[in-house]
C-alpha positions, 0 to 999 in steps of 0.5 A: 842061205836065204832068211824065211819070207812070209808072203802072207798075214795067213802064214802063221796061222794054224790049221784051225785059224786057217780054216776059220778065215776061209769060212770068213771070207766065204761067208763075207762073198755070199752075204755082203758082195750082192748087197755090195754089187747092188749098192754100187751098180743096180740101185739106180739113184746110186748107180747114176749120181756116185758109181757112174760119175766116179769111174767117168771121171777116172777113165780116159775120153772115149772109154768113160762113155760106155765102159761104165754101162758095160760094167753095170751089166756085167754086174747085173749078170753077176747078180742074178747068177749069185741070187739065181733064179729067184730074183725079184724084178721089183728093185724094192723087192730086191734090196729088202731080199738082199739086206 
């Protein structure tokens, strides 16, 4: 009838491989994305020389204005939510924490 799809590169994985590239990309979200997030949206010479200017000049006129803060906030909120309640307010404190 129809041939077999793979719609996926996990497909012909085993069970054992499965499991191993879900504890990858567990352990990747834990441990790189707050270090990912603050790189690119809370260290603030980044955030205003690379992070703000690229999505500026990729959004359209009215929305390159203000969405690029809306979203910095939004991952300051992520931030904190990911490091709970024992976030450092001093930024170096922060980023030694992170790294």
């Amino acid at each position: 009838m129809f041939p077999l799809q793979k719609y996926n590169a996990d497909y012909d994985l085993s069970a054992r491989q499965g499991a191993d590239t879900l504890a990858f990309m567990s352990l990747l979200e834990e441990k790189l994305l707050p270090v990912l997030v603050h790189t690119f949206w809370i260290d603030t010479k980044n955030y205003v020389e690379v992070t703000r200017k690229w999505y500026a000049e990729a959004m359209p006129f009215p929305l390159n204005f203000f969405l690029p803060g809306r979203m910095q906030r939004q991952y300051m909120e992520r931030l904190q939510l990911l490091s709970g309640e024992h976030r450092p307010e001093d930024e170096e404190e922060l980023e030694k924490e992170l790294y």
